[in-house]
N, C-alpha and C positions, 0 to 999 in steps of 0.2 A: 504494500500500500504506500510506503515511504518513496518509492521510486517511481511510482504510478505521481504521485501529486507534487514532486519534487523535479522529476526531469520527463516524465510521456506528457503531462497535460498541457507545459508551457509550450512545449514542441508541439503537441496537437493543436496549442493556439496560434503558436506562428505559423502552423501549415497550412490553418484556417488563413489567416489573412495574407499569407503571401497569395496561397490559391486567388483569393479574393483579387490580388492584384493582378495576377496574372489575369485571370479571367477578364478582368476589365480591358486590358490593354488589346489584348486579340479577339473581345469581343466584335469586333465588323467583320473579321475572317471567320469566325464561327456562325455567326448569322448571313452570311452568304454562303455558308455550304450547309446551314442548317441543321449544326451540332449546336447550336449553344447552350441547350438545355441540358446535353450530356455534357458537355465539357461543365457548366459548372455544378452538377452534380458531384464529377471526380475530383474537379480542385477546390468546391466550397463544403457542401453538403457530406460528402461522407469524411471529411479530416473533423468536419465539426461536428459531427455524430458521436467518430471516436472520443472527441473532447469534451463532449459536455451532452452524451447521453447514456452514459455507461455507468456501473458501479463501481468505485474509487477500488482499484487492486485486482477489477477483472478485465482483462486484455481481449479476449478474443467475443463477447458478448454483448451487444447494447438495448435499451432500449428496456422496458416493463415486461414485452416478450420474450427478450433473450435474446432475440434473433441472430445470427454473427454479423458483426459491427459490414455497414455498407452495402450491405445485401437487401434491406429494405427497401430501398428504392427501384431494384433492378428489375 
């Protein structure tokens, strides 16, 4: 649990928002080929799923159902 909220979660928040950035910057190439939904699914959506819908010290699991972390959306 010490390693999960000490070094995975602030990682899972920077993955969050660099996604975030990226996502922004190549969003017009995305929406002209008509991924942008998925792309920011992979660089927003599921790094902040891992980060802040999981239970503190479980890695592979998120969500009320369990589900494995980023597979909910698929």
């Amino acid at each position: 649990m010490l390693v999960d909220a000490v070094v995975m979660r602030p990682l899972g928040l920077a993955a969050t928002v660099l996604g975030a950035a990226v996502t922004l910057v190549t969003l017009p190439f995305t929406l002209a080929t008509g991924s942008a939904d998925e792309a920011a699914r992979y660089m927003i959506v599921e790094p902040a799923e891992y980060t802040f819908d999981r239970p503190l010290g479980e890695f592979d699991r998120c969500g009320e159902d369990r589900h494995p972390c980023g597979a909910s959306n698929r």
